[in-house]
N, C-alpha and C positions, 0 to 999 in steps of 0.2 A: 246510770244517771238517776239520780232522786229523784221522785216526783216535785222534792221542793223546789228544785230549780230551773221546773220546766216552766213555760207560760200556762193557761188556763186553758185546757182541749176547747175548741168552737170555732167560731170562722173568725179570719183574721179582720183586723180593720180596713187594712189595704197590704200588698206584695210587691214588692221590687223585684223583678227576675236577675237575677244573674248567668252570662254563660259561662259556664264550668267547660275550661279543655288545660292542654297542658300549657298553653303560655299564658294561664289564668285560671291557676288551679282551686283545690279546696281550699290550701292556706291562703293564698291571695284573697280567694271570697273572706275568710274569716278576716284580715286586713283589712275590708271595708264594712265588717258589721258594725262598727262604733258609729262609724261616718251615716252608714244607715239607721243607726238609733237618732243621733243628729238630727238627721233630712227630716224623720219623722212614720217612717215602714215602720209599719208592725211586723210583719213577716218578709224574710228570704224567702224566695221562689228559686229554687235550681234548676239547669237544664239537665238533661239525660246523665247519671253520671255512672250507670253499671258501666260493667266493660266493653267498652267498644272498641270498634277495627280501629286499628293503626294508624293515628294519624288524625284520625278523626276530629273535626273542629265541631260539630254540632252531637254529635252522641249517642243517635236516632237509628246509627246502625251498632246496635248492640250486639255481641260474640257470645259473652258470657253473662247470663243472668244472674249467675249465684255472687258475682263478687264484685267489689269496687272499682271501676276504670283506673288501675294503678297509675297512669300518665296524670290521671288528676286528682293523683293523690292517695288514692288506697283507703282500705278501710280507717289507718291510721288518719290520713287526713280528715276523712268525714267525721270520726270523734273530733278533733282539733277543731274543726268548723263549727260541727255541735256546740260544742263547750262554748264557742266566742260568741255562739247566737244567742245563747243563754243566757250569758254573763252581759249581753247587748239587748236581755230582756226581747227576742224576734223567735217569732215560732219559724218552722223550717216547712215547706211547701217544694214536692220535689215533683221533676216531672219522670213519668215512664213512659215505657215501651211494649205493651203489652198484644200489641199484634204479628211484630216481626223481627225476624234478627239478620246481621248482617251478616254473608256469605261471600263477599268478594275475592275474600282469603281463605280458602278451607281451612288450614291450618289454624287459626286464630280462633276459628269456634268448635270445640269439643264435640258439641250435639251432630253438627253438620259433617265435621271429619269422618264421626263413626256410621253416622248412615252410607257414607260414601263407600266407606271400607265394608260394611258390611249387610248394604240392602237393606230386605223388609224384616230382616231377622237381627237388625240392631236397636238398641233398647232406645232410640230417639228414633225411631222410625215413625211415631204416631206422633211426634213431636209435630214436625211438621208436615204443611195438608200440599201431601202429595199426592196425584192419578195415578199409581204405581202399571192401576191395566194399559194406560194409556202410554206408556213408554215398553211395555212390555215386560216388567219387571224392573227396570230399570230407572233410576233416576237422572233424567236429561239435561245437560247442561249447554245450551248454546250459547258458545262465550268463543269462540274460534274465528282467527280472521276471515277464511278461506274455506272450504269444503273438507269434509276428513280427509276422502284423499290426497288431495291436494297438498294439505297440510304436512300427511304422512310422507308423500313425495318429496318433500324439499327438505326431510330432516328435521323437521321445526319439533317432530315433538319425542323426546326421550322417556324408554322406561329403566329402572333400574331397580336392583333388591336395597333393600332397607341397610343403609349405613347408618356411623352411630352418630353424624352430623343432621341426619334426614327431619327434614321439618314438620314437627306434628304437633300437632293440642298435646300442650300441658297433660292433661287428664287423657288423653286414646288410649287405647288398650293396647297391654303391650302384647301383639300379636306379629306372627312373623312376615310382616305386608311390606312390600316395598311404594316404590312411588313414581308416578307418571309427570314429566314436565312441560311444559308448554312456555315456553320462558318468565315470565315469573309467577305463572299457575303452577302450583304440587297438589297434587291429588292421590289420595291414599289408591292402594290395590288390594283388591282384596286378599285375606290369607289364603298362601300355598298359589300364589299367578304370578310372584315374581320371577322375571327373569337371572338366569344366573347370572349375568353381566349388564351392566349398563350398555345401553345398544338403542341404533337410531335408524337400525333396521329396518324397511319397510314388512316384512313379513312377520320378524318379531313382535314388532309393535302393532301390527294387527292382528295378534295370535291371543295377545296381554290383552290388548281392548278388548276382544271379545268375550272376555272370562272375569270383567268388571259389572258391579251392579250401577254403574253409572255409564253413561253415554255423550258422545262429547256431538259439537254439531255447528255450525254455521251460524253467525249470530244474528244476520239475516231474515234466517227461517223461523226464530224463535216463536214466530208464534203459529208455525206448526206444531211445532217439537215442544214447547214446552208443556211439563207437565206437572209444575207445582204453584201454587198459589204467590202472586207476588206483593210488594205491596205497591199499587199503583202499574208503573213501566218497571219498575225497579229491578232489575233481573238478579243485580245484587244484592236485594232484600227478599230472604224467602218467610212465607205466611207463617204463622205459631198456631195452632190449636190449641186455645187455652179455654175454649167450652169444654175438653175433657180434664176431668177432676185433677188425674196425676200430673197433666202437664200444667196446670195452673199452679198447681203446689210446687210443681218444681220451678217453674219458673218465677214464684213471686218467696221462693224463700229466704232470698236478701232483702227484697222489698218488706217483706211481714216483720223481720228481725231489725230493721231501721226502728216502726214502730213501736214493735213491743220494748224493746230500749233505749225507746226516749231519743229518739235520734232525730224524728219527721215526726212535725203533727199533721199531714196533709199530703195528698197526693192528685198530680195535674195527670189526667190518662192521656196519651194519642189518641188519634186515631180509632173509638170505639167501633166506627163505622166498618173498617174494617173487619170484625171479629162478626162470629156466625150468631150468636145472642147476645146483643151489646148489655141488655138489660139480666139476663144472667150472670153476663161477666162480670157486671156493677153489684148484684146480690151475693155475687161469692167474696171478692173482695172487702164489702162492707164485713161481714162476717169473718174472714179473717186477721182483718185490723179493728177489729171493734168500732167501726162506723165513724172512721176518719175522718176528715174534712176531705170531700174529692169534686173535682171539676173534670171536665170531660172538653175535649177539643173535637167540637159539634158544628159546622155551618149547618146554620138558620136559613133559609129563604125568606124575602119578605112575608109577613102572612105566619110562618112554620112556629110551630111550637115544639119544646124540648119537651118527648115522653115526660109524664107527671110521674110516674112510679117507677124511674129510676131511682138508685141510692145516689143519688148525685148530687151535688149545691147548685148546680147550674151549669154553664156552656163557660168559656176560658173570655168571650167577652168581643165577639168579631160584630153580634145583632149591635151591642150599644156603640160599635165605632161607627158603626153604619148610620146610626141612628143620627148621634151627634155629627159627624160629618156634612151629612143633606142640609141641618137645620143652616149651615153657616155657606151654603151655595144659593144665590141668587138666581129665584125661578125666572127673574128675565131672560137671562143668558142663555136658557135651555132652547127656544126655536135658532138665535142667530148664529150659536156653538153647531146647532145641527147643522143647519145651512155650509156653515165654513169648512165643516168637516170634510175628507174625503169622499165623494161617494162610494156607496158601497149598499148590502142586505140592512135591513134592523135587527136588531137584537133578538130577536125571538127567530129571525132566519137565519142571520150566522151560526148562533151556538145551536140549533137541529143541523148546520152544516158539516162547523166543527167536531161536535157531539158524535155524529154517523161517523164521521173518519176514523176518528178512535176506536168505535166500537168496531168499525171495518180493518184497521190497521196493527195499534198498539193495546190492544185488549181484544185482538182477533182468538188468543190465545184461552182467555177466560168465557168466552162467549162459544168458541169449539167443547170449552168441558162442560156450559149448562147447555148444547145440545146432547151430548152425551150423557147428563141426567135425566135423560125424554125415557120417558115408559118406551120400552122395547116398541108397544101398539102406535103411539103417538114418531116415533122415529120413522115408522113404515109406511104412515099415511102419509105424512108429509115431507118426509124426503129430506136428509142432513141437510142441503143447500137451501131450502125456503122454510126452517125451522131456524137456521143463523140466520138471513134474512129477517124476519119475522123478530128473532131476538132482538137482532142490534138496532130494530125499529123502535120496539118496546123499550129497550136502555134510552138512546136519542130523545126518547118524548115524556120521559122519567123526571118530572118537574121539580123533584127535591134530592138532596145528597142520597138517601135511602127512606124504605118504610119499615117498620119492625111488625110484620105480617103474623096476628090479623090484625091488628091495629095497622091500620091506612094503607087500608083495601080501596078507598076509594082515591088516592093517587095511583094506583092500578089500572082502575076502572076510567082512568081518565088518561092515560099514557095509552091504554090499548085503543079510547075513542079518537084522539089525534094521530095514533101512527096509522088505523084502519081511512081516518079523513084521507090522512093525506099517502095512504100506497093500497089505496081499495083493490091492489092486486093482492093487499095479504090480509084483506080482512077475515079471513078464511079462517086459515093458519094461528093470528092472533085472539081471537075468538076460541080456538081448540088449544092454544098455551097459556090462557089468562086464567081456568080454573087448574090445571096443574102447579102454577105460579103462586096460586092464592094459599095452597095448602101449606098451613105454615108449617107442618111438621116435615113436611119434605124439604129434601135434600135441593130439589131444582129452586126451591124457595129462599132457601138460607143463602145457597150461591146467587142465585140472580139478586137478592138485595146485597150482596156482599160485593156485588159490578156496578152497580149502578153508580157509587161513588167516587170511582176510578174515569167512568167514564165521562161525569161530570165535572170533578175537578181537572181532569188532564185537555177536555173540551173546550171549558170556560172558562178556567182559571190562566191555565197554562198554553192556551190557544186565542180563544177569542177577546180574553182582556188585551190582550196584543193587537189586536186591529179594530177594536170598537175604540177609538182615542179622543174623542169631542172633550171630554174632561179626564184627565188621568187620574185626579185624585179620587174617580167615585170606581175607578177600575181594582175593587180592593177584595180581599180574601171574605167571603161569607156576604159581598154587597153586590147589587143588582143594578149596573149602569144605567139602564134603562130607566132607575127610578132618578131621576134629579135631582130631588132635592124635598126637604120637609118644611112644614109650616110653625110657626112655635105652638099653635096648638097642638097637632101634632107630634111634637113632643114630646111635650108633657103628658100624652096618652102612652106614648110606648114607656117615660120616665113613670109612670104612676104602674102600670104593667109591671114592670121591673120590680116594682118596691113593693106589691101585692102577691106576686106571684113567686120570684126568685131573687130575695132581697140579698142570699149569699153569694148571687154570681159573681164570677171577675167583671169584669169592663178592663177593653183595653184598648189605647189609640194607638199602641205602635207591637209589633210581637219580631220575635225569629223569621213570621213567615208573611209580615204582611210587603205587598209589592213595593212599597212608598213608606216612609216614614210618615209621623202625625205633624213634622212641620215642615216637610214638602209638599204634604196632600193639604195643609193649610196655605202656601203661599199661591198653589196652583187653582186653590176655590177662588182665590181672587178672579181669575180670570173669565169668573162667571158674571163679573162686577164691569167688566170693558171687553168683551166677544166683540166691537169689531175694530178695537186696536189691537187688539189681539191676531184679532183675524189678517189684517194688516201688518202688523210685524212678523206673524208666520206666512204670509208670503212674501216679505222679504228676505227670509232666513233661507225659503227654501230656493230663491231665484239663487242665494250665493253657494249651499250645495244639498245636495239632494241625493236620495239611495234610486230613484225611480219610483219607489212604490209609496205614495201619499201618506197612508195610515201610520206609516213605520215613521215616514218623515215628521210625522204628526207628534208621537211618539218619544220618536229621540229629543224633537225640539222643546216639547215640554218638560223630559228629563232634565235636560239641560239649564232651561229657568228655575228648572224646581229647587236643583242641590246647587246653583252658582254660588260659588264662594271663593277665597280667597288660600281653600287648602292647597297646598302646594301637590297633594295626590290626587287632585280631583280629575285629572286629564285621564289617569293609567285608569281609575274607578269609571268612568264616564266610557272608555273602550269597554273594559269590560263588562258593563250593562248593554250597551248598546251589541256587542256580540250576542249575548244570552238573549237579548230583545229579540234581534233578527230571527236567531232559528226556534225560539218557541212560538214566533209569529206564524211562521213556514213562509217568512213574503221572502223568498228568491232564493232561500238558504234554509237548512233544517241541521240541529245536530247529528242526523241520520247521513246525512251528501252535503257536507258545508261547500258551498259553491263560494271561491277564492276571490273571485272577480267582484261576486257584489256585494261581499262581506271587505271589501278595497273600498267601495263605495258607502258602506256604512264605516267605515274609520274614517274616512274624508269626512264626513260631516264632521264627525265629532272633533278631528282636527282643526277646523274651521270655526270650530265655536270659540276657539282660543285665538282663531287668529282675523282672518276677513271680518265672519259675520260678528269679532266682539262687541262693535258697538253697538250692533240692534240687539244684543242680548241683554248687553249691559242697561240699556236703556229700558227693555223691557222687563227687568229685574229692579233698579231704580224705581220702577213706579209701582211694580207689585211688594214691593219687599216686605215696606212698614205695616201697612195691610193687612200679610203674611201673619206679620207677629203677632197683629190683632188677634186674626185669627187664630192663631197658636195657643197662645193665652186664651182665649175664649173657650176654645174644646177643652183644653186641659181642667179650666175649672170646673167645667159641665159633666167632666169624668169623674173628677176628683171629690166632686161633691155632691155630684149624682147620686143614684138608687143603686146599689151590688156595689162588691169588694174590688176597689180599682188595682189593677195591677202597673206598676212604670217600671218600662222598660230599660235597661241600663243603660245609662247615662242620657235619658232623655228628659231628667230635669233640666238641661241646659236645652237651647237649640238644637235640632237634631236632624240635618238634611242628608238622610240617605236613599235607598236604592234596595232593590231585590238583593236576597243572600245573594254573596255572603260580604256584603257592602255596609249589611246591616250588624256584621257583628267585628267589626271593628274596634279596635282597643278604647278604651274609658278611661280620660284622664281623672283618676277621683282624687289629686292632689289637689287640682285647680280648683275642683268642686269642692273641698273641703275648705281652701282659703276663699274662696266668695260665699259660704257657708258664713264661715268665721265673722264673714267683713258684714253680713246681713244681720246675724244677730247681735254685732256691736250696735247695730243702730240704722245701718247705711240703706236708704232705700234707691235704689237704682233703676236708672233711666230702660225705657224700653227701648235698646239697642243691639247692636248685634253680641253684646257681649253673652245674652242670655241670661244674665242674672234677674233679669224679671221675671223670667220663668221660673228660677229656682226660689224665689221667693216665695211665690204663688204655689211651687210645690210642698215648700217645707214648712209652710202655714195652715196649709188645708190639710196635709197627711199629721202633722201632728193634733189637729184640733179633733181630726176623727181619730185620733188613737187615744190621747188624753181625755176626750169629753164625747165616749159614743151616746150619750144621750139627747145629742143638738143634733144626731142624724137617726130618726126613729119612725118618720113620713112623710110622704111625698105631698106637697100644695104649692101649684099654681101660684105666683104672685101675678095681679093683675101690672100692666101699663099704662101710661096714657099718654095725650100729646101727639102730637102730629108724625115726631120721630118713633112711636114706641113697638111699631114691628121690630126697632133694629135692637132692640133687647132681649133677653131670655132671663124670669128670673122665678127663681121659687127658692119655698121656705123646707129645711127640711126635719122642721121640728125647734126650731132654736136657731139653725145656722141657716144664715139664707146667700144665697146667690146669685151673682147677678152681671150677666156675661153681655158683651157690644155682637151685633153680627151685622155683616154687610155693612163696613167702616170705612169702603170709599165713597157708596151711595147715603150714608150719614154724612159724610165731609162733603158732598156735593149741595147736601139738601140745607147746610149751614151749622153740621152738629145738632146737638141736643136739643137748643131752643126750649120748649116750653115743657118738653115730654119729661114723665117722673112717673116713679116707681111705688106702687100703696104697700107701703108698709105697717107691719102692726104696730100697736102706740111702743114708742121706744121711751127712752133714747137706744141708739145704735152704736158700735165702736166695728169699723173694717176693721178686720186683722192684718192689711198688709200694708195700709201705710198711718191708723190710731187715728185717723180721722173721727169723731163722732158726725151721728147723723140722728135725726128727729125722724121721730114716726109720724105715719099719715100721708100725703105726697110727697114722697123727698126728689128734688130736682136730680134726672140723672145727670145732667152737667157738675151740678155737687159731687155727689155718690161715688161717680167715674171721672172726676178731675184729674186725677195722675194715672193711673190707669185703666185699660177697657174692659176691667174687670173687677168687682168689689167679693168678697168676702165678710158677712154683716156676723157678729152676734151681740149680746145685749150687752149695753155698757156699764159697768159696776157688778 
């Protein structure tokens, strides 16, 4: 591809993600880049699109690095795509994988086949980060229903020599290995162990297992047994070592050859968090793409800042959803919400709850291998059982996803003061591991920040957002429930932040991984606007059914106002939420022991919400709805026009009431989008109803005015307000294009509307871009400004 016919290398204006699988492949995406030059994207954002397992809807479990995901397309398709992005004038923004690969299928991934087949002495053995001492040589697999024996006893598991139908990687070596089955597991053997006959022998097959460099195991026990690095719980996902040089090159050498041929100007990384030098892995990539556009999927803490000297643009955009979210919740609502809540711990005592279990439980495994990194001297004194102690105290009181050691040494020093406060039995212990821990060059270092993430996210993310429920929409990926809500000064301090510090990042209100959509987490801020009709219609919701356990019921019932709608799939989607709700919660059920009985009792609810409790649902969706949209609209232009590179998630310039994967990635009508497109630029400005079209207005005004005229977004200032109403506004200039968004729209409709309040504007005149309104500079009345909708769009007129 010519350089003529690519876009200009730098950061984009703004990104549309799209998910790339097979029932929405490369061609499909290149189908809707017109539609995307239309709306007003500058860049396509892809999902994962190397090769992944089988089936795979999200992409995240990658098999094969080196080549295109054939199901979505093949490298063929990705030229195809290319060319339309091109030709639709959109740069390409792809996301990778650069921590781990999918393993659920041996056969599917090359790398992992041949380690199987052939131990430490196979050329992907340094691939990935395996304890080989810790299995004994061998690489463990606990993936079995039952015991080995056990297993062996009932026949379940067959070996046989290699026939010419036997299932293997494309690429394995052709070696004379046969294969081991466990009904729909095949696992290579190694050369010269096959048996002459297929046989279900218990003596056979325990003759063949023992002359295997893998070991099979209870999946139970796994976090004995295992001994390779995961990603998260994932037992499916094993870790990549790509801080060694060869394994980075092999694994990014389809990634490097997208760039160097014009194919991707930009790359979204996983999970940097994961890898043993996030900040090497960013220095070697820059360097072999020539200093691409890259963003990094980073949770912030309130407070946290992204390392300065990474090669990075920024974070993928969870700090600015955070941000804008609070501004549009009602800090009234924050003691009566509390109050009506369940009771239960605070926030700061669940997730050291949660936090310790995981480190006790589903990262027992990762926390056995950094006692095993202990100085042989430091192992002796204190003993493996109060040295894991000791660990999972220090993970639990770890205040941030990771530190990148020595830089933030002192979240260290501050993790070792809370866990010695609160178990003065191990202040000992932690005191003799905090300088072992600190040495950044060690081994016990890079792992222990390499746990801390896992044990965080799987804690809080995936535990305690589950039963902390007073508001669901502040229960979000990178945001801290505990904080309520922001001030619009406030704001503008973390928006002026943004525009000085990381003016390339994304922003994003809705992603693949956030729990809520951006306009469920907008109808349910309402409810920070009426906490005790709220409070009130959730106990009558829950007097007609109930799970037993308050939080969940807390939970479900707000799910249920959040996506109400008129879809005819929303009953089977609303099960399946509320199933995945229940056992990441652990309230009476876990996906580990689904307990049948009271997962009966969370499907009644959910039943009930279609049928008994419809009317108080309905009723209570009636009064938040319109609200909602305000709200909707309000965030969207506060992203959209905000400081960093927005990204919109597909198909969420329309309405968009969903739900945790994979609820979220549900099929995109982009025909309908393209005829209320069509019907807006004819002229048509449309009502703020449920059809959504006011939202795409507002989208495809603001993303093209920042792709056609980036010089109206070049810094961040405050506009003043005034007026009695002028807390319920947000508005700044950002350079030429100023903005100007409603918040808290039922306590404005209470207090009478706008009334006197108005917005200082510089000397104008003014022209909204979304409904050609002009407006006068100096105080312009917001009842003017925002006459047709609760959100203005300003720049100069003429």
């Amino acid at each position: 591809m010519s350089d003529a016919t690519r876009p200009s290398v730098g950061a984009p204006a703004s990104t549309y993600r799209l998910q790339v699988r097979a029932s929405f492949d490369l061609d499909a995406a290149a189908d809707v880049t017109g539609y995307l030059r239309d709306l007003g994207a500058d860049w396509a954002y892809l999902s994962p699109i190397l090769q992944s397992a089988g089936g795979s809807d999200h992409g995240y479990d990658v098999v094969d690095p080196t080549r295109v995901d054939e199901a979505r397309g093949g490298a063929a398709g990705l030229d195809r795509f290319a060319a339309a992005a091109r030709a639709a004038a959109l740069g390409v923004l792809v996301d990778i994988v650069p921590n781990h690969q999918g393993v659920a299928v041996p056969a599917e991934n090359p790398w992992w086949w041949d380690v199987l087949a052939y131990g430490e002495q196979s050329a992907h053995a340094a691939s990935f980060d395996i304890d080989w001492a810790h299995g004994g040589g061998r690489l463990r697999l606990p993936v079995l229903g039952a015991e080995l024996d056990d297993v062996i006893a009932a026949g379940e598991l067959t070996v046989a020599p290699e026939s010419p139908d036997s299932p293997h990687a494309p690429d394995a070596p052709a070696a004379p290995f046969g294969t081991a089955r466990y009904y729909d597991l095949v696992l290579p053997l190694a050369p010269g162990t096959a048996p002459l006959h297929e046989t279900t022998d218990a003596a056979a097959v325990r003759d063949v297992l023992a002359r295997q460099h893998w070991e099979l195991g209870f999946w139970r026990r796994a976090e004995d047994l295992l001994n390779y690095r995961r990603f998260f719980t994932v037992t499916s996902l094993a870790g990549v070592r790509v801080e060694r040089p060869d394994v980075f090159d092999a694994s990014h050498v389809e990634v490097v050859r997208w760039v160097r041929d014009g194919l991707v100007d930009g790359l979204r990384i996983d999970h940097p968090d994961g890898l043993a030098d996030p900040g090497g892995y960013l220095d070697r990539l820059s360097d072999a793409t020539g200093g691409v556009y890259t963003v990094v999927e980073k949770i912030l803490e309130p407070g946290e800042e992204l390392p300065g000297w990474w090669a990075a643009e920024g974070t993928t955009g969870y700090d600015a959803l955070g941000e804008i979210e609070r501004v549009l919740v009602d800090p009234a609502g924050e003691r009566p919400l509390t109050d009506a809540a369940p009771q239960g711990p605070g926030w700061d005592e669940l997730i050291a709850r949660t936090k310790r279990d995981v480190a006790d439980t589903s990262q027992a495994a990762e926390v056995g291998r950094l006692v095993r990194c202990l100085p042989a001297e430091a192992r002796e004194t204190l003993g493996d059982a109060v040295a894991r102690d000791a660990l999972a105290e220090l993970l639990t009181r770890f205040d941030v996803y990771r530190a990148y050691l020595p830089a933030g040494a002192d979240r260290l020093a501050r993790a070792a003061a809370e866990a010695s406060a609160h178990r003065p039995d191990l202040a000992e212990a932690v005191a003799r591991l905090v300088p072992l821990i600190a040495d950044a060059d060690a081994e016990l270092s890079h792992r222990f920040m390499q746990t801390t993430g896992p044990v965080m996210a799987k804690g809080v993310e995936d535990r305690a957002f589950y039963r902390f429920t007073r508001l669901g929409s502040l229960t979000e990926v990178g945001g801290d429930p505990s904080r309520f809500s922001l001030t619009v000064p406030q704001l503008h301090d973390a928006f002026a932040r943004r525009q000085a510090s990381w003016p390339h990042a994304l922003t994003a209100l809705t992603t693949h991984d956030t729990k809520r959509s951006e306009d469920t987490r907008a109808r349910l801020d309402v409810l920070a606007e009426i906490p005790e009709r709220w409070a009130a219609a959730r106990g009558e919701l829950s007097a007609i059914a109930s799970t037993g356990d308050g939080a969940l019921d807390d939970l479900l019932w707000q799910a249920v106002v959040g996506v109400w709608s008129d879809d005819p799939d929303l009953g089977d989607r609303l099960h399946a939420y509320a199933e995945k709700a229940a056992r990441e919660s652990g309230a009476g059920t876990s996906w580990e022991d689904p307990d049948e009985a009271f997962e009966a009792g969370v499907h009644a609810l959910v039943d009930a919400a279609a049928g008994a409790a419809r009317p108080v649902v309905e009723r209570v969706v009636d009064e938040i709805a319109g609200a909602g949209r305000s709200n909707g609209l309000s965030a969207k232009l506060l992203q959209l026009a905000g400081p960093g590179v927005p990204d919109v998630y597909q198909g969420t310039e329309l309405w968009d009431h969903s739900l945790v994967d994979p609820d979220n990635r549900r099929a995109v009508d982009y025909d309908a989008r393209r005829t209320l497109l069509a019907r807006i630029d004819d002229g048509w400005h449309p009502p703020v109803d449920a059809s959504g079209a006011a939202k795409l207005l507002l989208v495809s005004r603001t993303l093209r005015l920042r792709r056609d005229r980036p010089e109206l977004f070049t810094r961040y200032t405050p506009l003043e307000t005034a007026g009695a109403a002028r807390d319920h506004a947000v508005a700044f200039d950002r350079g030429g294009a100023i903005a100007i968004a409603t918040r808290l729209p039922l306590g404005l409709a209470a207090r009478g509307g706008w009334t006197d309040a108005a917005v200082m504007l510089p000397a104008g005149p003014w022209r909204d871009e979304l409904t050609g309104r002009l407006v006068s500079g100096g105080a312009a009345p917001l009842a003017q400004v925002l006459a047709d909708y609760p959100v203005a769009l300003l720049t100069r007129a003429g």
